[in-house]
Each structure stands twice: as C-alpha cells, then as structure tokens.
C-alpha positions, 0 to 999 in steps of 0.5 A: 756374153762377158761372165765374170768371176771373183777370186781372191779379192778379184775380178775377171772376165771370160768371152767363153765358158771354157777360158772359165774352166781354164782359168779356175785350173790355172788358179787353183795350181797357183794356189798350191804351187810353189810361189815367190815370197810374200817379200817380193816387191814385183807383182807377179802376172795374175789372170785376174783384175785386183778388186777389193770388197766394198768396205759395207760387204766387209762390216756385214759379212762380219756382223753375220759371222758375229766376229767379236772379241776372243775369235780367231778367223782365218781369210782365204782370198784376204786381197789388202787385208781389210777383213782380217783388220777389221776383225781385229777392231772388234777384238779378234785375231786372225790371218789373211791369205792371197796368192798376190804378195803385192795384195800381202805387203799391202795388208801388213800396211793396212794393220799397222795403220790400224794398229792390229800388227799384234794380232793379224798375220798374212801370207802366201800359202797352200790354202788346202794344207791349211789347219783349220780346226782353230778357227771360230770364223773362215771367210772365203773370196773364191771361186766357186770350185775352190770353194767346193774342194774345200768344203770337206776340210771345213766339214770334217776339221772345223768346229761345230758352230764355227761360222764360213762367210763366202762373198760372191760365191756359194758351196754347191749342194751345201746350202747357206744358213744364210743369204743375202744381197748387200750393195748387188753383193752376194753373201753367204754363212753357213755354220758348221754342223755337228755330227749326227749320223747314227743310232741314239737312245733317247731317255727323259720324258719319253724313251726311244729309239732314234736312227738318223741321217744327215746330209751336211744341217739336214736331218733325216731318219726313223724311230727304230724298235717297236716304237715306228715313226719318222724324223725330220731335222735341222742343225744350227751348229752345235744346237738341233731341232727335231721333229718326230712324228709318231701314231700321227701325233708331232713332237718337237725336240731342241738340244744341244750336241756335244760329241756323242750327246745331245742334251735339251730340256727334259730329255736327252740322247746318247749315240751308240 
C-alpha cells in the first residue's frame, strides 16, 4: 500500500512503513545538519517531491489563526514562501523556513513580486534552535514526529494565546482547538495555553481553595480545604473556563490568566 507523507511543503511516497520511519530520520538530520547556503543555486537531493499548498489551505489557515496587521509569524516548512507573503498582505511580518534554498531563492522572489521584501525573511535554518517566544502565530508543514519534537518548545516558549496552524499533520496527545478539511486538506490550530498547575486562592464572590491540573488546555483538580469538590476546565490561551462542582450544585467561572493571576467578573484567584 502506497502512504504518503507531507513535509516542508512536500510530498513523498513510501511502499512500506519502515522506509516511513527512515525517511522521517533522514529529514529530521537535514533539519538540523549543517547545510548548503540558501545562495546556492543547485538543488540538493531531497527524498521528497516539492508540492505547494493549495493557495485556499493557505487563506484558511490564515483566517483561523487570525493573522492581521501587528502579528509576527514564524513558518517552518515555508516551501516558496506563500504563507509568509500572504501574511505580509494582511499587514504581518514574519520568516519562512525550508531546507531547500531552491523553495528559499523562490520565496525571496515570491515577496518581491509582492512587494513585502520589508517585512518577510527566509532562510535555512535549525528549526529546533529557533526563538520562538516572539511569535504571534507558527505555522507548521511537517512531518508528524517533527511536530511532536517540537511541541515542548512551543508549549513552554511561546505565548499563551499565540495560535500553531499545522497543514496535514497534527501533535499527538495535543488536541487541536480546531480542525477542519479544506479542499481534502487536513487543518489543525491549536492556541497555546496558559499555565495552570497549582494552588490558587480564589477571592470574590465566593472564597476557596483551588488545586488544579492540567495536561496541555485541559483542566483538572479539587477544592482543597474544608470546602471538598471537583473541577473540571478548559483553556483558550490566556482566557479559562471553569466549572466547580460542590454539595451537587455547579458554578461556572471565566477569566483571564495573567502569570500567577487569573482575573473574571466578581471573583478572582491568585496562585500560590
């Protein structure tokens, strides 16, 4: 049975799962191996087949991200660049990385085309060494293990509320927020989440004791204290919903975190 696999803007076919597995290696090393300057005029032997994302997955990954004027966007995998340049129409900045300096010298003419050179980059680079914390929005065209490497970087550096688009391939255990099939297209957006785990006194309306857990927008844990009850949660970035439940009666609570506060309408809770 023929698979296919997506990367970098790419295609490849694999006869078994075991030329999968060698091939995903064999990308990731030339991910973070050192390679020919994005200068180069040759084309260096990929395992993969070059093919673009349809220009539709591209406006819709956009507008679920809701890329507009003021955000920074990071693409990994940016094959001729067409994401970052249209980010750029809309008003953002941001750079594009491929391990093809064919699919690099093609973005750079993409943007002057359109007239964003001013506010667009690409380049060949180690996408694991990468800074992510200044981005608003990372879009990804990877391979699902790739994906999965770098899915701590992106919980534990990038912004709560920053949106991750994937096209084709998701995270693992890390559920999208969101996800949808645009022309026979997989898309994925997840938002980052804050940080949650831990103690926080709650004060307002109502006072107690809240213990949660949290694995990646999913929120778990107990009232602590005299008060005994359940909680159950989830996060949308910066913004959580949660709901107590205690001596059989439910309360829902919204707020919006920031750091070791979370702050909603009559109530508030700090972490301690």
């Amino acid at each position: 049975m023929i698979q296919r696999f997506a990367f970098a803007g790419r295609a490849v076919q694999s006869l078994c799962a075991a030329a999968a597995l060698g091939l995903t290696a064999g990308l990731t090393a030339g991910l973070t191996a050192g390679l020919a300057p994005a200068s180069a005029q040759q084309e260096p032997r990929l395992d993969v087949i070059y093919v673009p994302t349809p220009q539709e997955v591209v406006d819709r990954m956009l507008e679920l991200a809701d890329v507009k004027a003021g955000d920074f966007m990071i693409d990994f995998g940016c094959g001729d660049g067409r994401m970052v340049v249209t980010a750029a129409k809309r008003g953002a900045r941001g750079y594009g990385v491929d391990i093809n300096p064919v699919r690099i010298k093609e973005a750079n003419e993409n943007a002057k085309k359109a007239g964003v050179t001013d506010r667009v980059e690409f380049k060949i680079a180690d996408l694991f060494k990468e800074d992510l914390s200044k981005a608003d929005v990372m879009a990804m065209y990877l391979l699902t293990d790739i994906n999965l490497r770098l899915r701590p970087k992106i919980l534990d550096t990038m912004k709560p509320g920053s949106r991750v688009v994937s096209h084709a391939f998701a995270m693992g255990d890390w559920k999208a927020d969101h996800h949808e099939v645009v022309s026979n297209k997989d898309v994925y957006l997840w938002y980052v989440p804050a940080k949650v785990e831990g103690k926080w006194e709650v004060t307002g309306s109502d006072t107690m004791t809240l213990e949660l857990g949290q694995t990646f927008q999913m929120v778990s844990g107990k009232i602590g204290g005299a008060k005994s009850g359940s909680v159950s949660g989830r996060l949308k970035g910066k913004e959580i919903t949660l709901t107590v439940v205690r001596d059989g009666k439910s309360t829902e609570l919204k707020g919006t975190v920031e750091g070791n506060e979370i702050k909603g309408s009559g109530w508030q809770a700090r972490k301690t």
